[in-house]
RONUZA-893800 format. One record per atom (N, C-alpha, C): x negated, y negated, z. Coordinates in Angstrom, 3 decimals. Atoms other than C-alpha are relative to their C-alpha. Last residue first. Example, Ala and Ser with C-alpha at 12.3 -4.5 7.8 and 13.67 -1.06 7.14 Angstrom:
// RONUZA-893800
> 0.820/1.190/-0.060
> -13.670/1.060/7.140
> 0.770/-1.090/0.730
> -0.890/1.190/0.000
> -12.300/4.500/7.800
> -0.900/-1.200/0.000
END
This chain:
// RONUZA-893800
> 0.018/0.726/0.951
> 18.738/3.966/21.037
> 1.353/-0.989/-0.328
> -0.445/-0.691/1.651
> 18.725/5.071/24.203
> 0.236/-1.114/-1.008
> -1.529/-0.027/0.419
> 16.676/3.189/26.797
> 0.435/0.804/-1.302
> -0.759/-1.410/-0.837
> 12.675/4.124/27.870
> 1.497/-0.475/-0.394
> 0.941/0.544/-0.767
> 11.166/0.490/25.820
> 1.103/1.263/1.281
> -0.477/0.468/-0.940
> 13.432/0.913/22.970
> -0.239/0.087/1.611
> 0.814/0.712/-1.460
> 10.714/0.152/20.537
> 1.602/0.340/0.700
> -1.042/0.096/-0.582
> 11.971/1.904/16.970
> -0.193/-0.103/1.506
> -0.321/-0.909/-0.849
> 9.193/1.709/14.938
> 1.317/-0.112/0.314
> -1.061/-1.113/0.141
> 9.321/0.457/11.336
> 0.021/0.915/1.328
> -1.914/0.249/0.511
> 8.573/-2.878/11.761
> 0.451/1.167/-0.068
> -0.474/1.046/-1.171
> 4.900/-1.568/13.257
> 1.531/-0.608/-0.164
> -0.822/-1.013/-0.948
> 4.193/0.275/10.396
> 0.763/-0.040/1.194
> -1.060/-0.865/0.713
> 4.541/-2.216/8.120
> 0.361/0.920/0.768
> -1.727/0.541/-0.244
> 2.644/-4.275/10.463
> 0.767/0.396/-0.550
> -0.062/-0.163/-1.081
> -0.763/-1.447/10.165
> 1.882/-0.838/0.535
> -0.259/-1.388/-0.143
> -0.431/-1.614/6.586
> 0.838/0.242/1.463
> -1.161/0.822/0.726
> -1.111/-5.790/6.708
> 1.104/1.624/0.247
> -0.731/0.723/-1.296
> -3.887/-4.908/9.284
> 1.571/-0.008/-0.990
> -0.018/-0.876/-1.415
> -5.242/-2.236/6.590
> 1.076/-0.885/0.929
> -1.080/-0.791/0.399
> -4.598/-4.692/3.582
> 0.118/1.084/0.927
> -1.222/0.497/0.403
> -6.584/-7.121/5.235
> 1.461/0.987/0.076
> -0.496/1.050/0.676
> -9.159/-5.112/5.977
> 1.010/-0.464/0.149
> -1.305/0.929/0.185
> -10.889/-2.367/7.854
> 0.284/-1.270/-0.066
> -0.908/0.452/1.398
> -13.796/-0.710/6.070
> 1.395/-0.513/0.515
> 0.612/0.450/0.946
> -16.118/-1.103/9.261
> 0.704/0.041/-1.421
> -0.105/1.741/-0.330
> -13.661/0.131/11.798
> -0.474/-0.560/-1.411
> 1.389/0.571/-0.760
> -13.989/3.953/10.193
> 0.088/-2.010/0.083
> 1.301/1.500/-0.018
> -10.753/4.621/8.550
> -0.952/-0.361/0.929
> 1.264/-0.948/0.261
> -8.659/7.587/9.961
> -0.991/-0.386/-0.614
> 0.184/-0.122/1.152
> -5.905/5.526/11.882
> -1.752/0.574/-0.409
> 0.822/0.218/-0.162
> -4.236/5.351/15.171
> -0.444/0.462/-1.657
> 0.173/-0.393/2.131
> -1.407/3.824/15.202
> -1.477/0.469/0.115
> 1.485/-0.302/0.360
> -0.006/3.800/18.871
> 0.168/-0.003/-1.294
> 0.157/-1.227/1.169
> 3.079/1.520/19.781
> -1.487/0.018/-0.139
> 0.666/-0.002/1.667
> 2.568/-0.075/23.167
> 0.491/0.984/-0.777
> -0.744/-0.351/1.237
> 4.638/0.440/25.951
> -0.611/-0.440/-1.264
> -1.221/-1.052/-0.275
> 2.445/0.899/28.541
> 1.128/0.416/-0.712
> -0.386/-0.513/1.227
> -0.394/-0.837/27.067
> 0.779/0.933/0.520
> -0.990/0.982/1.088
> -1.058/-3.559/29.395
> 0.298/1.024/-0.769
> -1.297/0.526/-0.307
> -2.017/-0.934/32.338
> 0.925/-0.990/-0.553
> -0.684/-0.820/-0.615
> -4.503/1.214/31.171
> 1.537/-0.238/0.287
> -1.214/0.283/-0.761
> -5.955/-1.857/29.223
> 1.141/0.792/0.391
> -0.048/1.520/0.532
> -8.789/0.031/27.181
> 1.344/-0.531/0.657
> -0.270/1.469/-0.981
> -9.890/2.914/29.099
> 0.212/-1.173/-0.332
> 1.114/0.307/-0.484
> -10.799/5.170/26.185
> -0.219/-1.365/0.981
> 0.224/1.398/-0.240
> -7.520/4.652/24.504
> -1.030/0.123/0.339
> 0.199/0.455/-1.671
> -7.351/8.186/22.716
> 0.125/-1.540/0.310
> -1.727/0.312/-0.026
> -6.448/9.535/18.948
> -0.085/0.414/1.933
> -0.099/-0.566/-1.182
> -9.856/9.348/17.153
> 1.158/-0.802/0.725
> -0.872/-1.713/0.288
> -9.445/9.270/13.336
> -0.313/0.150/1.470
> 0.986/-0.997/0.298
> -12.361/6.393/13.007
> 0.610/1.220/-0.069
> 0.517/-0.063/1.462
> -9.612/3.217/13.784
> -1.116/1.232/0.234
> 1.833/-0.095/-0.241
> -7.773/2.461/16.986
> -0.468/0.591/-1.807
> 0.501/-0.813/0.325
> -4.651/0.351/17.032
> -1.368/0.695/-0.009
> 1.314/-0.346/-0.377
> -2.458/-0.447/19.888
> -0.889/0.491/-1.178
> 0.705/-1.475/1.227
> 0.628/-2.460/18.821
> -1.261/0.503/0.445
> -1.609/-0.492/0.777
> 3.205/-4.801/21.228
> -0.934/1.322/-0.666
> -0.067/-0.284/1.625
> 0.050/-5.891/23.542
> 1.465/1.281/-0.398
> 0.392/-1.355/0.812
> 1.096/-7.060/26.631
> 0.035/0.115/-1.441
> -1.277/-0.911/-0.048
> 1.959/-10.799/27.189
> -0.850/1.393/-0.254
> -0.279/-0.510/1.266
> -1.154/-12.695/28.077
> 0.720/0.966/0.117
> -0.554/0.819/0.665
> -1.233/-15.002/31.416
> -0.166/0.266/-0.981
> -1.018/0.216/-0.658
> -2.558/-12.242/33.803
> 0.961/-0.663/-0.849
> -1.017/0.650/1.553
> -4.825/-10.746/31.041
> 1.415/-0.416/0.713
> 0.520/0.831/0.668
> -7.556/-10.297/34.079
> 0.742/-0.687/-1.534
> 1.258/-0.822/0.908
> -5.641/-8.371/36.130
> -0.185/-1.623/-0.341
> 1.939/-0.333/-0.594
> -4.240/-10.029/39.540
> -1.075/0.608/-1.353
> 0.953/1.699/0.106
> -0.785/-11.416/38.071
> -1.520/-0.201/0.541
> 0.465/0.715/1.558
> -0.128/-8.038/36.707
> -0.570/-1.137/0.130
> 1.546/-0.378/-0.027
> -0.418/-6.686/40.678
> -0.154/-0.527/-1.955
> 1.288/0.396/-0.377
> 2.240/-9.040/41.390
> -1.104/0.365/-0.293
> 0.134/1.377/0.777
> 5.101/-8.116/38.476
> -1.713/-0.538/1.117
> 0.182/0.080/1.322
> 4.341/-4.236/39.315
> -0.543/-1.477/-0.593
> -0.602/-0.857/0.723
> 5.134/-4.493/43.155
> -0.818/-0.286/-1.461
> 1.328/-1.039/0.577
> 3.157/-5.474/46.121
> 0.945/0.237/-0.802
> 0.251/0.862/1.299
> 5.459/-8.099/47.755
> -0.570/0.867/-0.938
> -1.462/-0.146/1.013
> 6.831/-5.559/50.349
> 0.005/-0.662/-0.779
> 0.163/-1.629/1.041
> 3.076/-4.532/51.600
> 1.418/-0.116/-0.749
> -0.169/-1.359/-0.614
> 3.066/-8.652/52.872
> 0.401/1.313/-1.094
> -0.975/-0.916/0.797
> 0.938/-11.585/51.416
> 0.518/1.106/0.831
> -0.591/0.506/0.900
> -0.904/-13.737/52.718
> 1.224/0.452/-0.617
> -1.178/0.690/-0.445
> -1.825/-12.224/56.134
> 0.856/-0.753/-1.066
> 0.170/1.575/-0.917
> -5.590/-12.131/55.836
> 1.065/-0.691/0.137
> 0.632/0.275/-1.004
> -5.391/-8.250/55.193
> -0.273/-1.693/0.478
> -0.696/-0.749/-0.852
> -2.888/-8.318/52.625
> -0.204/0.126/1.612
> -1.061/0.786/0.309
> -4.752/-11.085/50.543
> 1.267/0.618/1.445
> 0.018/0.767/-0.911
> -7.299/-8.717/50.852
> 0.634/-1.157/0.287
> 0.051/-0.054/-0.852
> -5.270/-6.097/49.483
> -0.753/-0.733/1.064
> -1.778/0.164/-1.026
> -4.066/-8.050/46.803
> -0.405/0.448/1.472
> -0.189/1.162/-0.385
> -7.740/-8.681/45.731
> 1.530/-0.091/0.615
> 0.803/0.783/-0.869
> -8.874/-5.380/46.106
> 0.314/-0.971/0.609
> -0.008/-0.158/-0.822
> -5.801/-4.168/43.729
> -1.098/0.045/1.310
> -1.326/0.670/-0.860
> -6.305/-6.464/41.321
> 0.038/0.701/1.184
> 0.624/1.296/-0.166
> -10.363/-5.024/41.092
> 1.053/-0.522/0.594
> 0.303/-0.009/-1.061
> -9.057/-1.693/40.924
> -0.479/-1.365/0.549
> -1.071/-0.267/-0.999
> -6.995/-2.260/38.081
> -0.431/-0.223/1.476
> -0.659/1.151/0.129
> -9.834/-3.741/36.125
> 1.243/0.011/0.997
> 0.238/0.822/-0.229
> -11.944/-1.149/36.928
> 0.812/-1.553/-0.021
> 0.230/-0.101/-0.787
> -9.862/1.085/35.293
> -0.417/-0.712/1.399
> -1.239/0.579/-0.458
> -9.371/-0.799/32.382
> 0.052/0.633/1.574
> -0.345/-0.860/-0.289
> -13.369/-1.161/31.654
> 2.119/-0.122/0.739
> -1.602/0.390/-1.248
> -14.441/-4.055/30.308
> 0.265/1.485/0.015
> 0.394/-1.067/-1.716
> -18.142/-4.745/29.694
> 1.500/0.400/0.798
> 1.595/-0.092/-0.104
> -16.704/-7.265/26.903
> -0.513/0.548/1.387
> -0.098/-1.211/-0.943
> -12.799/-6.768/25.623
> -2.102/0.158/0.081
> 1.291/-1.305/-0.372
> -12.774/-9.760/24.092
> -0.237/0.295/0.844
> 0.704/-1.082/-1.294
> -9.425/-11.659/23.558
> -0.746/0.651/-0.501
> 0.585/-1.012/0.316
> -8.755/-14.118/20.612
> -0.398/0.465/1.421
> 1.283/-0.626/-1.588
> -5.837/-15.852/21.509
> -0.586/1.012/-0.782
> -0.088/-1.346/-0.474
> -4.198/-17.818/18.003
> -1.422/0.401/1.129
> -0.063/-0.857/1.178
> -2.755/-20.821/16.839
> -0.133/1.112/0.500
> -1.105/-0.941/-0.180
> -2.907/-22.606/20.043
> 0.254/0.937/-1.080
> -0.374/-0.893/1.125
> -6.269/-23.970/20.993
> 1.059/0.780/-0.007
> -1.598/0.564/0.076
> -6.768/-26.175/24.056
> 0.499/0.712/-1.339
> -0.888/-0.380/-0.545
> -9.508/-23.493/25.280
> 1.094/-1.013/-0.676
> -1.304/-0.156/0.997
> -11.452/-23.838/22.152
> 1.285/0.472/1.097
> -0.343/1.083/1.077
> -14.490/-25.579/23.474
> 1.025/0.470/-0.226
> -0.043/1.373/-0.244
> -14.496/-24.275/27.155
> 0.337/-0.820/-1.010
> -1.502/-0.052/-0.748
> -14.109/-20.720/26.096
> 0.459/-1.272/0.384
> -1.436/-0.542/1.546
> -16.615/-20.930/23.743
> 1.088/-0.319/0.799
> 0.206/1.100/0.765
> -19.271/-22.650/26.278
> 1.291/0.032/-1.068
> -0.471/1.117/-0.861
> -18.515/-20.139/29.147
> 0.369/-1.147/-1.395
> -1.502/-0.364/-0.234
> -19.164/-17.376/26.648
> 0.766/-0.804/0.614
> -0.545/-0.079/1.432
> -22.417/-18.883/25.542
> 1.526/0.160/-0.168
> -0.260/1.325/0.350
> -23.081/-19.200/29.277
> 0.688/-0.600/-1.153
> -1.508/0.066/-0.844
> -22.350/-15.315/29.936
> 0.111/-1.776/-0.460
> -1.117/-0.734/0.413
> -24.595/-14.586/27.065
> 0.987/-0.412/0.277
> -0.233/0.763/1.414
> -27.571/-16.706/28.179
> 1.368/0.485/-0.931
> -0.104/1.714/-0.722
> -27.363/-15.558/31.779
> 0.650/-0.509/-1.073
> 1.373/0.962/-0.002
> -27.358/-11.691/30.556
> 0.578/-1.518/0.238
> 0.013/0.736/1.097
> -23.840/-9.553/31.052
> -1.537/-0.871/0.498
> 0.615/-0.899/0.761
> -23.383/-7.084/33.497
> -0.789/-0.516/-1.211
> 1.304/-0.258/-1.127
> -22.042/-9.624/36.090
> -0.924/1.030/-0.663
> 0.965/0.977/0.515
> -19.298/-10.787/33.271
> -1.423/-0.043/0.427
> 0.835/0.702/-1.345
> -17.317/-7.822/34.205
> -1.430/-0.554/-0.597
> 1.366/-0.481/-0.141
> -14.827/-7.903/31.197
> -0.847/-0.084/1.465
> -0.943/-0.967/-1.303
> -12.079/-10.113/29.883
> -1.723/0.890/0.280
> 0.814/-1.018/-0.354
> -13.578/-13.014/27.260
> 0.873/0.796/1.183
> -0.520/-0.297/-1.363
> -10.767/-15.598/25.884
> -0.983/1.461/0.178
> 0.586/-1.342/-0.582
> -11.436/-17.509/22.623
> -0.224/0.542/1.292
> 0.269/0.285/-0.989
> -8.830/-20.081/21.139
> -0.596/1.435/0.835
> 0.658/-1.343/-0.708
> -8.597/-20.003/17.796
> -0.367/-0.597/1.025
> -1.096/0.089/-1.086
> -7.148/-23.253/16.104
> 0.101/1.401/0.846
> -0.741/-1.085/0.612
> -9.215/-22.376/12.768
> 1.473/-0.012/1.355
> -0.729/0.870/0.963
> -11.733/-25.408/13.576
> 1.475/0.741/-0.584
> -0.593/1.229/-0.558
> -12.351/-23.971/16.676
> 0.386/-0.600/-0.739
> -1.281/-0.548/-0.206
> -12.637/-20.301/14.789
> 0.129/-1.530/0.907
> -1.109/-0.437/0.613
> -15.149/-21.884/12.487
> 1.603/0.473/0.477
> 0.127/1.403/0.916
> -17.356/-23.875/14.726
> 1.257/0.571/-0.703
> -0.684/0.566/-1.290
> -17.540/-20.469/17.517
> 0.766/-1.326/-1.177
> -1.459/-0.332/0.632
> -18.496/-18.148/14.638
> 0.697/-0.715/0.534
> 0.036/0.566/1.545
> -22.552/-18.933/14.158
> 1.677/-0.055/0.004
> 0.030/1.183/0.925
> -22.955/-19.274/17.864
> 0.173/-0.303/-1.314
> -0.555/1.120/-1.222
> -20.933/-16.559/19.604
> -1.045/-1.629/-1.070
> -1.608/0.261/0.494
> -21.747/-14.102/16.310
> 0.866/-1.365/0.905
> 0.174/1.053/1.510
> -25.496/-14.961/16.919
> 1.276/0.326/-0.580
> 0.167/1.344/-0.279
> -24.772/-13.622/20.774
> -0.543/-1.187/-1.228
> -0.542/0.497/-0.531
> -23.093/-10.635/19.914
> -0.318/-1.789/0.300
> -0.978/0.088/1.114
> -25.363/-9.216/17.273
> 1.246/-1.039/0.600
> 1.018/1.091/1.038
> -28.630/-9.647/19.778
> 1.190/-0.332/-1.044
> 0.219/1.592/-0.165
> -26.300/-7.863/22.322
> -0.376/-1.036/-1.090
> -2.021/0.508/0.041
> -25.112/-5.017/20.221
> -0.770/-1.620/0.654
> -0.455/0.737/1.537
> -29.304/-4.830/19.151
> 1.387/-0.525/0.100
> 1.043/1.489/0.267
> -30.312/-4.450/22.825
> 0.669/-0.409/-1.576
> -1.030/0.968/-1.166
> -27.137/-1.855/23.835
> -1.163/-1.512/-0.437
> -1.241/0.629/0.613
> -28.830/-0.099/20.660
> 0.463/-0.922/0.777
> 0.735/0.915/1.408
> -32.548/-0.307/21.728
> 1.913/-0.450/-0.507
> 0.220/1.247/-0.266
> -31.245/0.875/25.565
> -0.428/-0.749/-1.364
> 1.791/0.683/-0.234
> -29.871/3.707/24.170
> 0.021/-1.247/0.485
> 0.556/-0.126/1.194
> -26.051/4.157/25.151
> -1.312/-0.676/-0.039
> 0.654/-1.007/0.123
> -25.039/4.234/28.631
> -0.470/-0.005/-1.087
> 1.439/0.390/-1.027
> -23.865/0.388/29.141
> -1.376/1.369/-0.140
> 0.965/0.227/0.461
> -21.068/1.649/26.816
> -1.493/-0.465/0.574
> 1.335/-1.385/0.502
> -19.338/2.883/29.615
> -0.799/-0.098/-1.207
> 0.712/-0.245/-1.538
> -18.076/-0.487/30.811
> -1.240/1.312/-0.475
> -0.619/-0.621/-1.178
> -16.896/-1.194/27.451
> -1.341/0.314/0.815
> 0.409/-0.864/-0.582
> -17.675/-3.101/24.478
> 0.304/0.165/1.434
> 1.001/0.239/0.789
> -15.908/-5.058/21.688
> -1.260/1.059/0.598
> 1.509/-0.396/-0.379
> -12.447/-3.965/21.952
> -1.211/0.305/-0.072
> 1.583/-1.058/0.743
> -10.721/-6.680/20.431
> -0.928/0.523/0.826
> 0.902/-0.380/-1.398
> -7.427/-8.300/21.647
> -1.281/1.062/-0.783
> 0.513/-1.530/0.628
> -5.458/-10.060/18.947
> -0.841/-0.197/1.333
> 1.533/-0.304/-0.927
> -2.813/-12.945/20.572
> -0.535/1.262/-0.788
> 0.092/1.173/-1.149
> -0.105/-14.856/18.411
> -1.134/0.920/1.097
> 0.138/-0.720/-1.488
> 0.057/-12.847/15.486
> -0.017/-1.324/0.978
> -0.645/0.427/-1.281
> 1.656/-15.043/12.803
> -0.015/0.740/1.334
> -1.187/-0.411/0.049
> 0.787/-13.062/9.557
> 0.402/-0.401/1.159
> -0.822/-0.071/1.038
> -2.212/-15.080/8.289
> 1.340/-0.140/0.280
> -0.619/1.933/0.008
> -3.708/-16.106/11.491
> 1.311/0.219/-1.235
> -1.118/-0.074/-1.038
> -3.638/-11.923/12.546
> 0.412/-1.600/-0.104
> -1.410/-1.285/0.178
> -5.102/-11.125/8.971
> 0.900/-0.945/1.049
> -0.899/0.126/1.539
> -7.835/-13.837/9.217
> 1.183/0.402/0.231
> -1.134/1.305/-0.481
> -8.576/-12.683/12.800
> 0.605/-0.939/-1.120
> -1.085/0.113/-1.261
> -8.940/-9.454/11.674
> 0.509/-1.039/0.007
> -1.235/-0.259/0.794
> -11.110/-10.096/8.741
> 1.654/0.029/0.574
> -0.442/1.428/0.604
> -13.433/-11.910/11.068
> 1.229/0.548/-1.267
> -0.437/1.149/-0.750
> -13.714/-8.794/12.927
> 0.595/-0.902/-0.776
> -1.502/-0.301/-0.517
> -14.134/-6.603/9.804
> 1.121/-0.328/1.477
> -1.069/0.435/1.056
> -16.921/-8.356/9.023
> 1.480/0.126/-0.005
> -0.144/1.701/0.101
> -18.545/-8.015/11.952
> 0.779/-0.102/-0.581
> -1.061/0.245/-0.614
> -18.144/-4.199/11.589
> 0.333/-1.533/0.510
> -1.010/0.402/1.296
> -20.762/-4.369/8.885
> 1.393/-0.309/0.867
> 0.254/1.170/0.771
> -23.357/-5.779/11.308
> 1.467/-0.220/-0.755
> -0.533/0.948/-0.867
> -22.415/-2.648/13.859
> 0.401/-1.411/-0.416
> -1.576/-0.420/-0.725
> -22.503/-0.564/11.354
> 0.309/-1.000/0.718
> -0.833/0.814/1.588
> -25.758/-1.887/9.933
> 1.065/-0.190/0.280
> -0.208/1.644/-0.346
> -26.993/-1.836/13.918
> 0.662/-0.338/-1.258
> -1.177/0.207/-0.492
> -26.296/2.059/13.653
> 0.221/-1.094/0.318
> 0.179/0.231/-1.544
> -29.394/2.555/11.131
> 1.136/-0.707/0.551
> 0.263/1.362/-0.112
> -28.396/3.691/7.573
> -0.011/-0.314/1.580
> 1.145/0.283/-0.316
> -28.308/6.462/5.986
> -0.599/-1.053/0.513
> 0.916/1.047/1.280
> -24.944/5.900/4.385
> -1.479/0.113/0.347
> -0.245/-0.389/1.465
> -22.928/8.331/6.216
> -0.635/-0.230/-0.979
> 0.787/-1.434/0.055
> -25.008/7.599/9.635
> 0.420/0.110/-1.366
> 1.347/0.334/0.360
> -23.777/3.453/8.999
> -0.822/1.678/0.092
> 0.241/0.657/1.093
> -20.308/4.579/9.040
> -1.135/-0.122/-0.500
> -0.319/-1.057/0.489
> -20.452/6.730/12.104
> 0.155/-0.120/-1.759
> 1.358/-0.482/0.238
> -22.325/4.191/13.841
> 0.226/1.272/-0.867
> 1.029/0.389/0.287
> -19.518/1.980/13.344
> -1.255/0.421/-0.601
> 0.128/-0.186/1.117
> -16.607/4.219/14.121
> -1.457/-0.417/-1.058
> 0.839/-1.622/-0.227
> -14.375/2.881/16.410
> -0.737/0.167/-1.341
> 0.560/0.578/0.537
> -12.971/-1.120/17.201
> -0.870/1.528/-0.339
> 1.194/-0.392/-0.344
> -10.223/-0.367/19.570
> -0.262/0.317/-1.386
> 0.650/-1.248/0.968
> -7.783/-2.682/18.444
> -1.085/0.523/0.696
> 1.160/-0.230/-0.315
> -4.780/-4.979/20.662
> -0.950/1.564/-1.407
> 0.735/-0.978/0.567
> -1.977/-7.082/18.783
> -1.474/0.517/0.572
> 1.264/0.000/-0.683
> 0.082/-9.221/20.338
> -0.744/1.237/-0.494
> 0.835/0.486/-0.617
> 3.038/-10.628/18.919
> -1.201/-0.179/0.595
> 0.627/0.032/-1.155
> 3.933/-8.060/16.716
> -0.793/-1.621/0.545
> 1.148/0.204/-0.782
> 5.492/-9.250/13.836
> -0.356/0.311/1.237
> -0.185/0.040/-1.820
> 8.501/-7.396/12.849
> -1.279/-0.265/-0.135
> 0.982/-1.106/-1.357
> 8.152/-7.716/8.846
> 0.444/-0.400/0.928
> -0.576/-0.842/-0.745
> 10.509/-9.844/6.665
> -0.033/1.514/0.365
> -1.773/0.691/-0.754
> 9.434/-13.242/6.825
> 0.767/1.738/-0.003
> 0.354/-0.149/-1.445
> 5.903/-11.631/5.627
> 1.089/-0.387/1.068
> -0.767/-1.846/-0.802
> 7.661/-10.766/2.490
> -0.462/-0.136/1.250
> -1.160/0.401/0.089
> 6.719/-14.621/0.791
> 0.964/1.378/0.664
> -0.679/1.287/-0.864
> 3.282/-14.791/2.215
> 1.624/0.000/0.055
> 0.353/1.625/0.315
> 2.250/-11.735/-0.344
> 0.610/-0.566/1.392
> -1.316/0.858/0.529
> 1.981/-8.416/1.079
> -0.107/-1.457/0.079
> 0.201/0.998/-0.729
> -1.469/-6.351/1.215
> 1.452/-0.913/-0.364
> 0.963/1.152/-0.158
> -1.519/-3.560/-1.019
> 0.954/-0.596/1.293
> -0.847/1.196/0.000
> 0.000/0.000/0.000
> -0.877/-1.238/0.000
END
């Protein structure tokens, strides 16, 4: 299926919020002979294609998982090259998506992260916070797990210094403790390489997500992929546990 003109996008179901785990990379760049930083290079591309796509068709937040908690295990040369790729995408891309009405939002434990990294990240977030077009979330050192446990720390000391009592504790409070307190859940989850897991990616925003997961390696997804992906997406049938 190509890519649909401007004039059919009126009548797709846009997802509002669109999260992707990002798979596949090094699995791309092995096919080709090619060292797993190409992958990583080429999967750039298919970032910025993303957020294209999601300005195009009226997403209102994409969430990109970029790296996770348990990535930390992988060679130390690769976890050195993701960085080195990360932090000349933060300055060469920051100009374009501020001018693009992108407003960029890091999640993650930032304490894992290098000085110059976390500042870079400070700096983005600072220039394009009044930005409404569209939330870019990165999923950076993030684990969802961790993320849970973290709200629940902070409720319970909250609990312990009397703020709060054990009959406030429900669902709507511990959302206002993650880190995507003030972003709606993602409506679509997709992952890309043919693997059909989350791998701790927001345990607890993606409860009702639709899954798609698709057999494309990150690195060739496009346009006409994301465009695919909302076709499929209009055609679920979301009634969130109720009969139809």
């Amino acid at each position: 299926m190509e890519a649909k003109p401007s004039s059919e996008i009126a009548d797709l179901v846009i997802p509002a919020h669109i999260a992707i785990i990002m798979d596949g990379n090094g699995r791309w760049a092995k096919a080709r002979g090619l060292p797993r930083i190409a992958g990583h290079r080429r999967g750039a591309e298919a970032v910025r294609a993303s957020i294209e796509s999601a300005i195009k068709y009226g997403v209102r937040y994409l969430t990109l998982y970029s790296f996770s908690s348990e990535n930390w295990k992988r060679p130390a040369e690769e976890v050195s090259d993701l960085m080195g790729l990360l932090r000349r995408y933060l300055r060469s891309e920051i100009a374009e998506l501020h001018q693009n009405g992108v407003r960029l939002r890091v999640i993650g434990e930032r304490a894992d992260l290098s000085n110059d990294i976390v500042e870079l990240i400070e700096d983005c977030e600072s220039r394009t916070a009044g930005n409404t077009r569209l939330d870019l979330i990165i999923a950076l050192s993030y684990g969802g797990r961790s993320e849970i446990a973290n709200a629940v720390k902070q409720i319970a000391q909250k609990a312990i210094n009397g703020e709060i009592s054990t009959d406030q504790v429900d669902e709507e409070l511990l959302g206002q403790y993650l880190e995507t307190a003030d972003i709606p859940d993602p409506d679509l989850l997709i992952r890309t390489s043919g693997e059909q897991r989350i791998s701790n990616f927001l345990l607890w925003q993606l409860a009702y997500a639709e899954f798609l997961f698709l057999d494309i390696l990150w690195p060739d997804f496009n346009e006409q992929e994301f465009a695919n992906a909302i076709s499929e997406f209009s055609r679920r049938d979301r009634r969130f546990g109720a009969s139809s």
